[in-house]
N, C-alpha and C positions, 0 to 999 in steps of 0.2 A: 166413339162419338162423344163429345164435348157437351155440355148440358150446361145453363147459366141460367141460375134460379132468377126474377123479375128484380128482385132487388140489386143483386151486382149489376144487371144490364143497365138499370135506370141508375146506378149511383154515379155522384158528382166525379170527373175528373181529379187526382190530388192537386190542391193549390189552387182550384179554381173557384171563386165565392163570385158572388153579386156586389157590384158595386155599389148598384142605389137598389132602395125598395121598386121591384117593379109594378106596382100599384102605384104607386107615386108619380114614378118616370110614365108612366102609361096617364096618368090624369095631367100630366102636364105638356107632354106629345099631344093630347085628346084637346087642349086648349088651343095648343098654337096651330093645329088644323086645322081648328072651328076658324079662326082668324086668317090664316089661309085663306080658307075658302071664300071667305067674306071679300077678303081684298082683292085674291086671283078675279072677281066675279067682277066686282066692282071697277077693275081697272085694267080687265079684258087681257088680262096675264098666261096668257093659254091657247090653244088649238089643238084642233083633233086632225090626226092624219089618215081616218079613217078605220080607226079600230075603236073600241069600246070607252075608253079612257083619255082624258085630255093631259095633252103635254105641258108643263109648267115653262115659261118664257126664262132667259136668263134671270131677269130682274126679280124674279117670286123665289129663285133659289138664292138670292143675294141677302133677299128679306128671312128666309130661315137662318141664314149662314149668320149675318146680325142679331136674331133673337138667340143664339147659341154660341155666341162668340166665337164663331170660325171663322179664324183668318185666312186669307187665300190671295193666290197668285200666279205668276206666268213665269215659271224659270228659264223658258228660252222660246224662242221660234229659231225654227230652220228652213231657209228656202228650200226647194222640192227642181233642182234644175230639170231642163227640159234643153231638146236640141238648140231652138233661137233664144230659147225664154224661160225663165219660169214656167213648172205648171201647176206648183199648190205651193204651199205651208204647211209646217209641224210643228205644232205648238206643244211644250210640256206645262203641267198649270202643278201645284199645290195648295193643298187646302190642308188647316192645324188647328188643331183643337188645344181647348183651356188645359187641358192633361197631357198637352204633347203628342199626342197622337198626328203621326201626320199621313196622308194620304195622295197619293198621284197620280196622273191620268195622263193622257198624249190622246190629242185630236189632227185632223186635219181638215182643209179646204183644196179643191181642185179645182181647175180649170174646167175638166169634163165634167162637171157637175151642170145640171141646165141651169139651174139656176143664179149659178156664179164664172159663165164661162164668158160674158159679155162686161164683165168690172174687172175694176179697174186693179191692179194686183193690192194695192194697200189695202182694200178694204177685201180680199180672200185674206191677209194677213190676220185681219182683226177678228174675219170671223173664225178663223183657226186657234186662235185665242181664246173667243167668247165659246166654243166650243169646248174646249178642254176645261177651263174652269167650269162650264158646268157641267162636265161629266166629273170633275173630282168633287164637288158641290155633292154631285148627287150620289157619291160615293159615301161620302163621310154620310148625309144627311138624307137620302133617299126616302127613311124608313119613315117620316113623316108628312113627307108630299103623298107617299102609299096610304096612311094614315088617313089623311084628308081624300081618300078617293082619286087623286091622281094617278097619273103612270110614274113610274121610277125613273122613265127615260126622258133626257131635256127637250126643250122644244126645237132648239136649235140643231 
């Protein structure tokens, strides 16, 4: 049997350091939560789907992505054929960070959905879009909507 005294088990991986001080990044994450919050309140950026935690609306992940410089976008949609018609969209989105980091997500919209089985197909287009960017949104940027008390999951 194998034995690993506390300190090999907890030592760093080789190559692997801290990029920023995490007291730092954590008082500055602790800021733009507080402001979050203020504004998600203020400008009713959120809803609960009946669990404990409220969901942030596209537009309150648009406002993190802007205080952090992450750029973001929509690489492609793809129609979803169906026998006569259409029955959703797939949308791929990216979101990029000031260091290159880039991150990717794929959403969709359906027809079968209750809520979207009566509109009109452009507008299951858009929201198979608004969708995927904010699940890449919330990829890159999650860790501070959780911060402010939020759920990690979009609203959308």
């Amino acid at each position: 049997m194998t034995t690993h005294d506390e300190t090999t088990a907890l030592a760093p991986m080789e190559g692997l350091h801290l990029a920023r001080d995490p007291a730092e990044s954590l008082a500055e994450a602790s800021k733009a939560a507080a402001v979050l919050v203020r504004m998600v309140k203020e400008q009713g950026l959120s809803c609960r789907f009946g669990g404990e935690k409220e969901h942030l609306f596209f537009e309150a992940w648009e406002t993190i992505a802007a205080w952090y410089g992450v750029s973001y976008g929509v690489d492609s949609v793809e129609t979803i054929p169906g026998e006569a018609a259409p029955v959703g969209f797939r949308a791929h989105a990216y979101a990029e960070t000031g260091n290159g980091r880039r991150y990717e997500a794929t959403a969709s919209c359906w027809t079968d959905e209750p809520n979207w089985r009566s509109k009109p197909l452009f507008q299951l287009e858009s929201m198979a879009q608004t969708r995927a960017m904010g699940k890449v949104l919330r990829s890159a940027l999650g860790w501070v909507a959780v911060l402010a008390g939020y759920s990690g999951t979009p609203g959308e």
